[in-house]
C-alpha positions in Angstrom: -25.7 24.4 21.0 -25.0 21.0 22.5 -28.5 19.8 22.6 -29.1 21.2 18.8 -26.5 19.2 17.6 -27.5 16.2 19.6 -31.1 16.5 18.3 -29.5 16.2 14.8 -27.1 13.4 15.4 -30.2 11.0 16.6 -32.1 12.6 12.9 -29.4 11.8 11.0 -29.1 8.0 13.2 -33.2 7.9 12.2 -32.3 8.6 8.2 -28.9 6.1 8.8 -30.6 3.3 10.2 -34.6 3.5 9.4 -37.4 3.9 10.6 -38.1 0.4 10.5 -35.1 -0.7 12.4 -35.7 2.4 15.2 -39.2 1.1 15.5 -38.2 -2.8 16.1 -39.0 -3.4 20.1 -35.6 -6.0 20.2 -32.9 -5.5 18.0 -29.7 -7.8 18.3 -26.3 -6.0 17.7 -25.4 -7.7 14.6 -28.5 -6.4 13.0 -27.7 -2.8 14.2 -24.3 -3.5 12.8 -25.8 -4.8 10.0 -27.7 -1.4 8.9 -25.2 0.4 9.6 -22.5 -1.5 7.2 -25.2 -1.0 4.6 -25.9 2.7 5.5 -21.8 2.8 5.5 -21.7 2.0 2.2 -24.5 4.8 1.1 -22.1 7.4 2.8 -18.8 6.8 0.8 -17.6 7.3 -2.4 -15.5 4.9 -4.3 -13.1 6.0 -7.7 -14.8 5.8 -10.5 -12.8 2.4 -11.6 -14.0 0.7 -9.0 -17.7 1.1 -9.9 -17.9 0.9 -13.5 -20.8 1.7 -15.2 -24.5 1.6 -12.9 -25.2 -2.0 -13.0 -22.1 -3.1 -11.6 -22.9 -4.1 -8.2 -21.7 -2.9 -4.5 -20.6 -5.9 -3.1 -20.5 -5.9 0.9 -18.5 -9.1 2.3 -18.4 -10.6 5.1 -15.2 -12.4 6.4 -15.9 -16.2 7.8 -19.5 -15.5 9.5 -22.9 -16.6 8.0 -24.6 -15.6 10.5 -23.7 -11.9 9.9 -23.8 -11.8 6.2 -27.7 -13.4 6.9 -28.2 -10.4 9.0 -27.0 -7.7 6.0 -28.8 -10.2 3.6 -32.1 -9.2 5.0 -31.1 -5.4 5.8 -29.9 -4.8 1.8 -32.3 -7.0 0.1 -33.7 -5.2 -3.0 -32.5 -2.2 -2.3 -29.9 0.1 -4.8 -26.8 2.4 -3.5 -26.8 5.5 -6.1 -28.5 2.7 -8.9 -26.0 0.2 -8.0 -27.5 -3.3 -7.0 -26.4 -5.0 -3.7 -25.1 -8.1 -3.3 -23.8 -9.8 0.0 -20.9 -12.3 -0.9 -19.1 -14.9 2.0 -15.2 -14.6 1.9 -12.7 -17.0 3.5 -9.3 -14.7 2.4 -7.6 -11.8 2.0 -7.5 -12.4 -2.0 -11.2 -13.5 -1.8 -11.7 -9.8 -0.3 -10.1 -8.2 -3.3 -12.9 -7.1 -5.2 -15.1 -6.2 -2.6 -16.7 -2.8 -2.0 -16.8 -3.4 1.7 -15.5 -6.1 3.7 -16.6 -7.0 7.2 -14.3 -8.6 9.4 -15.9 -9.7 12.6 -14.4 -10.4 15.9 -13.5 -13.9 16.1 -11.3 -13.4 12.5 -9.6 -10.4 14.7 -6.2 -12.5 14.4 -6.8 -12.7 10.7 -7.4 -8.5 10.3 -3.8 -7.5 10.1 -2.6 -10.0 7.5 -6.0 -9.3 5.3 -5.8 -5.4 5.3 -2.2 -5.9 3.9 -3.8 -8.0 1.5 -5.7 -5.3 0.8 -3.2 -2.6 -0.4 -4.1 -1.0 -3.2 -7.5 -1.8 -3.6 -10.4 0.5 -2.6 -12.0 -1.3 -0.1 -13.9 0.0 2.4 -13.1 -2.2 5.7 -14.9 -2.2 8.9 -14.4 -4.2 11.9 -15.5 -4.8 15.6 -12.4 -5.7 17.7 -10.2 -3.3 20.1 -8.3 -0.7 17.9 -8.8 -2.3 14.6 -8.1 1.1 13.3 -4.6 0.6 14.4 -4.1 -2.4 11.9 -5.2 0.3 9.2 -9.0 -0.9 9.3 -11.1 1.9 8.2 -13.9 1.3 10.0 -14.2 -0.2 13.9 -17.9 -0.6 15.9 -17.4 -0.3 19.5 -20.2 -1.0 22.0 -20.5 1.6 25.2 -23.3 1.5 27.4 -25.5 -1.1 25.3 -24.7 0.9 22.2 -23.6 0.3 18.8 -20.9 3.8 18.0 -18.3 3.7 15.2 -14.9 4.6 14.7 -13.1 5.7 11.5 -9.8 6.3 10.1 -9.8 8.8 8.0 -6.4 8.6 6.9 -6.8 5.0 5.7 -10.4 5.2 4.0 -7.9 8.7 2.1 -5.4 6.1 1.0 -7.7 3.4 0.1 -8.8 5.8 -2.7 -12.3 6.5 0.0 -14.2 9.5 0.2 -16.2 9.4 3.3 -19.3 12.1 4.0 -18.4 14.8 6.4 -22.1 13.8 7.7 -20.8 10.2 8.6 -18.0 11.7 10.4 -19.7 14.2 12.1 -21.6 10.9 13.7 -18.0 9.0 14.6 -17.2 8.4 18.2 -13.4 8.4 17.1 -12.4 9.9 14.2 -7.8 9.4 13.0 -6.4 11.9 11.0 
């Protein structure tokens, strides 16, 4: 049973991340991270008022680091989420962040995660950070690194009251998931 469901977990990783990306000989972490904020956002449903109409674009931010948003640049360029165009947008704030589909905050903003998750409230963004027990500021989505690899977190309970449905399948894949 164990190795059945591990032989599915790395087929569902293969469909997650690519092929191309599970091919690449060296791979840095940001661009692992970086397919997997993209696959992220291919995983979850959003209300309907968020994503009006098909044309309106899924924008994935990034919070204060070019580098990163170069990385998802490249990962997401021409492709569609459920016919919805892609678009990678640099934030510096909280308010910036408002109308963002997803928001990256990386580690060295970690001081600014709390303050921009409150800023956050009532919006149905889709968060997802990389520092110890962002869930725990109400982040929806932490990497963690173990053993020189990329594994996720998620808190269920607030991607539910960010308006967030997220795919059983993504949570089956979770190292962590909060209730």
């Amino acid at each position: 049973m164990r190795a059945g469901m591990k032989s599915w977990s790395l087929a569902l990783l293969a469909v997650l991340l690519g092929q191309q990306l599970l091919c690449a000989q060296e791979v840095s972490e940001y661009q692992v991270k970086a397919a997997y904020l993209y696959n992220f956002a291919k995983f979850v449903e959003w209300p309907d008022e968020s994503l009006n109409g098909n044309s309106v674009p899924i924008r994935l931010c990034v919070l204060n680091n070019p580098a990163f948003g170069l990385q998802l640049s490249r990962i997401v360029e021409g492709k569609l989420i459920k016919s919805h165009p892609i678009v990678v947008v640099p934030v510096k704030t909280g308010e910036e962040s408002r109308t963002c589909q997803v928001l990256f905050i990386g580690s060295s903003q970690s001081g600014q995660a709390k303050p921009i998750i409150d800023a956050l409230k009532g919006t149905s963004t889709l968060t997802v950070g990389e520092t110890r027990r962002f869930w725990e500021a109400g982040g929806i989505i932490n990497f963690v690194v173990q053993d020189d690899q990329v594994h996720f977190q998620v808190n269920h309970r607030a991607a539910t009251q960010a308006g967030l449905r997220i795919s059983s399948k993504l949570l089956s894949l979770a190292k962590l998931v909060v209730e």
